[in-house]
Structures are given as structure tokens and as C-alpha cells.
KOLDO-789396 format. One record per residue: y negated, z, x negated of N, C-alpha, C, O in turn; chain; residue number from 1. Coordinates in nm, 2 decimals, always signed. Example, Ala and Ser with C-alpha at 12.3 -4.5 7.8 and 13.67 -1.06 7.14 Angstrom:
<rs>
R      nv      nw      nu     cav     caw     cau      cv      cw      cu      ov      ow      ou  ch    i
R   +0.57   +0.78   -1.32   +0.45   +0.78   -1.23   +0.33   +0.78   -1.32   +0.33   +0.85   -1.42   A    1
R   +0.22   +0.71   -1.28   +0.11   +0.71   -1.37   +0.00   +0.79   -1.29   -0.11   +0.80   -1.34   A    2
</rs>
This chain:
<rs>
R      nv      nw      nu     cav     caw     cau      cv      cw      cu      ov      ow      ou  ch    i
R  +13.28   +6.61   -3.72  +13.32   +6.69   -3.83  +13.43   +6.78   -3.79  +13.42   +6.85   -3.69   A    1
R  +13.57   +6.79   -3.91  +13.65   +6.90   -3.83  +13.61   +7.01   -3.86  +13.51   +7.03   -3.93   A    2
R  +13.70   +7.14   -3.80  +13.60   +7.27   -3.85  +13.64   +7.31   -3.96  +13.59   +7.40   -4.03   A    3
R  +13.77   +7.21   -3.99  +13.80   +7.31   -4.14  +13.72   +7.26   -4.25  +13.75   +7.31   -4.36   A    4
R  +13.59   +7.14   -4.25  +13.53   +7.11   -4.33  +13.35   +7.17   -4.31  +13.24   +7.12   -4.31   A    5
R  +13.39   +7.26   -4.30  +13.23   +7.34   -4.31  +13.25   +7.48   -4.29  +13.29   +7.53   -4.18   A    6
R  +13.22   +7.53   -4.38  +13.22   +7.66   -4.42  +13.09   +7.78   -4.37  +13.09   +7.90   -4.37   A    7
R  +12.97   +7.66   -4.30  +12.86   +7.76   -4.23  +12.80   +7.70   -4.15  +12.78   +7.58   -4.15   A    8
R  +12.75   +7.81   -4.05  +12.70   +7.73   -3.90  +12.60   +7.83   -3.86  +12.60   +7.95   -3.87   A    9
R  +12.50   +7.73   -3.80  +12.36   +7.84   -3.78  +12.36   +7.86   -3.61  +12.39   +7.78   -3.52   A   10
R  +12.33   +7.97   -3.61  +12.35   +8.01   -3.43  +12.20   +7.98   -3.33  +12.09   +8.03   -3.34   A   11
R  +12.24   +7.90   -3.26  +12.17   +7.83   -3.19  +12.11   +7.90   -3.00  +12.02   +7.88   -2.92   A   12
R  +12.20   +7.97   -3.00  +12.25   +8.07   -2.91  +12.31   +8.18   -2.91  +12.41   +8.18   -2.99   A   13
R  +12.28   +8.31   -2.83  +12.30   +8.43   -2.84  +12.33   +8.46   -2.71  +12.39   +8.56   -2.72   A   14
R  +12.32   +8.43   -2.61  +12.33   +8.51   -2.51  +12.49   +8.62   -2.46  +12.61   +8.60   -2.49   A   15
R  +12.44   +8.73   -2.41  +12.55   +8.84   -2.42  +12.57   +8.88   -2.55  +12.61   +9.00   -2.57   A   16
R  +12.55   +8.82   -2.63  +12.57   +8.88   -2.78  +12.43   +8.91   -2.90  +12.45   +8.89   -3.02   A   17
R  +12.32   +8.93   -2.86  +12.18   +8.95   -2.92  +12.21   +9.05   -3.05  +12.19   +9.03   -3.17   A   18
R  +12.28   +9.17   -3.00  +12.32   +9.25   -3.11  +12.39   +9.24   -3.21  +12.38   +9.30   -3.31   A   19
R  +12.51   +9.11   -3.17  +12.59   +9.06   -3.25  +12.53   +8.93   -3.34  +12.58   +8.90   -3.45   A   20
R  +12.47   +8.89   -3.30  +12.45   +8.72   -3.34  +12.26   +8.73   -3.34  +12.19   +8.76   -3.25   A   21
R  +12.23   +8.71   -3.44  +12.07   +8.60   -3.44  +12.02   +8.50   -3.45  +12.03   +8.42   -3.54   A   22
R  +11.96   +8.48   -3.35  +11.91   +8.29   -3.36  +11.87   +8.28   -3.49  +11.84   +8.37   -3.57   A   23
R  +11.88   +8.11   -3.52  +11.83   +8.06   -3.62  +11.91   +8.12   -3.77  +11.91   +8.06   -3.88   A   24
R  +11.97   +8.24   -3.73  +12.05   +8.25   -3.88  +12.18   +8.18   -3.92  +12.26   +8.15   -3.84   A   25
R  +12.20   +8.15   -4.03  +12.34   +8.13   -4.14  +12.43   +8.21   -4.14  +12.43   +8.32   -4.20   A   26
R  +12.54   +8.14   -4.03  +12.65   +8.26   -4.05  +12.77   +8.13   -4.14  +12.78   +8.01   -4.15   A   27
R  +12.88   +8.26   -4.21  +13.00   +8.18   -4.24  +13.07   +8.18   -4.15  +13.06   +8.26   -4.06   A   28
R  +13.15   +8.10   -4.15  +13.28   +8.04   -4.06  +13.36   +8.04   -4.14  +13.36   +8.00   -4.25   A   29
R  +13.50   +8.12   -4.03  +13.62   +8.14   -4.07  +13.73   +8.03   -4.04  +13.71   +7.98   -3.93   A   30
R  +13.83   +7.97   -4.12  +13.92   +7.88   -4.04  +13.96   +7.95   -3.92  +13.94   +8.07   -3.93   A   31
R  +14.02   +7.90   -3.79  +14.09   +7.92   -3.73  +14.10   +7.81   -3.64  +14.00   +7.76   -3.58   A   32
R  +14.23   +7.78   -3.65  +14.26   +7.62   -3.56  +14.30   +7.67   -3.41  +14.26   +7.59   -3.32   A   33
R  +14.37   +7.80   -3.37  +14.35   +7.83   -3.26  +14.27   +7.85   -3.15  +14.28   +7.82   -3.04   A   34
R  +14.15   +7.94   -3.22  +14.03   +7.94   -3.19  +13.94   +7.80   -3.14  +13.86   +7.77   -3.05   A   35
R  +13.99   +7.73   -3.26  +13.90   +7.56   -3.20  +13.98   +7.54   -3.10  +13.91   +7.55   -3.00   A   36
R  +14.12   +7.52   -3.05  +14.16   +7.48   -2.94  +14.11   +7.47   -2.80  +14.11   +7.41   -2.69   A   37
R  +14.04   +7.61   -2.86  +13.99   +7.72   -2.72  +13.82   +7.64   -2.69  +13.76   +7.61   -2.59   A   38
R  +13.81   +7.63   -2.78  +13.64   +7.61   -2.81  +13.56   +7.70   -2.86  +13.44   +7.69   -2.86   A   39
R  +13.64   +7.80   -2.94  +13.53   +7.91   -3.00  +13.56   +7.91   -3.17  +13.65   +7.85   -3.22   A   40
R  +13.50   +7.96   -3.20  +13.43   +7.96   -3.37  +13.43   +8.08   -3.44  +13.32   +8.14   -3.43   A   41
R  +13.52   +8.13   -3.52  +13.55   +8.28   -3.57  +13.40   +8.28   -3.68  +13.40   +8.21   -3.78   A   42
R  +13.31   +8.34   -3.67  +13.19   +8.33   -3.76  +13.24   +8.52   -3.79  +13.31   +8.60   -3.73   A   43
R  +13.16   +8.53   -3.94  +13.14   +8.69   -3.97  +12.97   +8.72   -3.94  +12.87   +8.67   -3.99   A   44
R  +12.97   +8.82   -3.81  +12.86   +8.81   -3.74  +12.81   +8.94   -3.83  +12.87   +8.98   -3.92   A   45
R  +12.68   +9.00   -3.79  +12.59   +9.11   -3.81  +12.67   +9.24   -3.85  +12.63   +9.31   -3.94   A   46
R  +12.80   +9.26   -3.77  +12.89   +9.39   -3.81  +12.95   +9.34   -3.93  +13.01   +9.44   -3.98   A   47
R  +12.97   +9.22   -4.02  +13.01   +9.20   -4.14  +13.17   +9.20   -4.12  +13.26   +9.19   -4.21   A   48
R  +13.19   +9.20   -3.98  +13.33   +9.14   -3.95  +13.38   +9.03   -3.90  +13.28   +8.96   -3.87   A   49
R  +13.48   +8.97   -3.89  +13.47   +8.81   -3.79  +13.52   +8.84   -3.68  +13.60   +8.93   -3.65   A   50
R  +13.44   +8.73   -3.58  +13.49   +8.74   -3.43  +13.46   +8.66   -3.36  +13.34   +8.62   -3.36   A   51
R  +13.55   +8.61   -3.28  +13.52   +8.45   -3.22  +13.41   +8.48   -3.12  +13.38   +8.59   -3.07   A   52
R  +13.34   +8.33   -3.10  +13.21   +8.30   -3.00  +13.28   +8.18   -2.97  +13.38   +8.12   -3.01   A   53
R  +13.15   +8.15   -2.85  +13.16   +8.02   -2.83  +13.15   +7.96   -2.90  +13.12   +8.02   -3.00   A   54
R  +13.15   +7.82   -2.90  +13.18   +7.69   -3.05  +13.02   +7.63   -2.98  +12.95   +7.57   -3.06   A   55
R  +12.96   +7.64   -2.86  +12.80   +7.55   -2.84  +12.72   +7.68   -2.85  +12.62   +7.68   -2.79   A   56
R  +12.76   +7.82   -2.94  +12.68   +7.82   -3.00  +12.59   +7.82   -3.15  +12.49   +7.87   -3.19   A   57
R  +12.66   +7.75   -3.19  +12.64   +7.67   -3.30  +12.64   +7.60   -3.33  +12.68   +7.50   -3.27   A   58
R  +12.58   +7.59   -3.47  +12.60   +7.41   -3.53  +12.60   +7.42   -3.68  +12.53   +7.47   -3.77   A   59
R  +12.75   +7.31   -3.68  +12.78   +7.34   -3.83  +12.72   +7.29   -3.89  +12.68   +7.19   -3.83   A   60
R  +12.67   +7.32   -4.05  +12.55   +7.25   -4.16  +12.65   +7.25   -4.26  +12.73   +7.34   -4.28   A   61
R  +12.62   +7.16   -4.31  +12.66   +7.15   -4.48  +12.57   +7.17   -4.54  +12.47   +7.11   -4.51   A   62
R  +12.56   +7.27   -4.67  +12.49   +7.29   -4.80  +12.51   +7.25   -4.90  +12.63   +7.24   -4.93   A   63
R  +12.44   +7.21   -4.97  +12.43   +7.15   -5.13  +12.54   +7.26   -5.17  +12.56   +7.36   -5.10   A   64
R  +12.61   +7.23   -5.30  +12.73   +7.33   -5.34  +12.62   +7.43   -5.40  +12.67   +7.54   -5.38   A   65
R  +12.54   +7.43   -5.45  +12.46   +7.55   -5.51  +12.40   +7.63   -5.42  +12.38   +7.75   -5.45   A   66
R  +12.36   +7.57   -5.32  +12.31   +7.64   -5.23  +12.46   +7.78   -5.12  +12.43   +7.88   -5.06   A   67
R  +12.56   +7.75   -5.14  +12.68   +7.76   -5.10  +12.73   +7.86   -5.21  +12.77   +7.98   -5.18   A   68
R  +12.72   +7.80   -5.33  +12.76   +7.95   -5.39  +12.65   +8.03   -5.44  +12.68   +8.06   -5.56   A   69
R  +12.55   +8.07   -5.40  +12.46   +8.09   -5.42  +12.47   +8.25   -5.32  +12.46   +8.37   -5.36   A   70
R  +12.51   +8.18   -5.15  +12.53   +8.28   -5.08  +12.63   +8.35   -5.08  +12.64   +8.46   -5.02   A   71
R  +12.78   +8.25   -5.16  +12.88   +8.36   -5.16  +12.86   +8.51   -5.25  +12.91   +8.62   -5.25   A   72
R  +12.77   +8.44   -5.33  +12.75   +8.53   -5.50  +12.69   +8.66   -5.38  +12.74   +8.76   -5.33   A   73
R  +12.60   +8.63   -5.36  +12.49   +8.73   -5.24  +12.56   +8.84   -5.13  +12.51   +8.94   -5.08   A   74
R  +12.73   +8.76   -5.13  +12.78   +8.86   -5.02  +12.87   +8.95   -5.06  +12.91   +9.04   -4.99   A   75
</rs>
């Protein structure tokens, strides 16, 4: 899947970042094609800002479209 076709990815991994990131949650994903170059994944983490991570720690999911705008409505 490329990354510009998924809009959310659940974090699978935290390490160095516990404060920033929680396992098992739904984060959104931001484009950035630079960022993939590298291997990392601009998510908007716990501070409600975006900032790149590693890309193995996550894993992108697709949602039903309802389920999707469901959580944009929410944020």
C-alpha cells in the first residue's frame, strides 16, 4: 500500500517515545513523501501536533468511510 492511500495507522511500537505515542491507538497520518523516503511517518501524536516516527512503528489500516468520518467529525 502507498502511504498516500491511508489516512490512519495504529502504533505498534513506542519505544523512546511512551509519552508521545500509545500502543494499540489510532493515529492520523499526514502525507509526506519525504518523510517516506527516510522511512518515517508524520502521524499527529498525543501533543495534537505532527511529527515524524519511525515508519515499523506502525501499521496502516483502512476504515470503512463511516468509520473515518466519524473520527474526523470527533477531532
Amino acid at each position: 500500500m502507498k502511504r498516500s492511500e491511508f489516512q490512519f495507522a495504529v502504533c505498534v511500537k513506542n519505544k523512546n517515545y511512551a509519552a508521545a505515542l500509545e500502543l494499540r491507538k489510532l493515529y492520523q497520518v499526514v502525507a509526506d513523501e519525504t518523510a517516506a523516503k527516510l522511512h518515517q511517518i508524520r502521524v499527529i501524536d498525543e501533543s495534537g501536533e505532527d511529527y515524524l516516527y519511525p515508519e515499523e512503528y506502525f501499521v496502516p489500516v483502512q476504515l470503512p468511510q463511516s468509520a473515518e468520518k466519524a473520527i474526523r467529525r470527533a477531532t
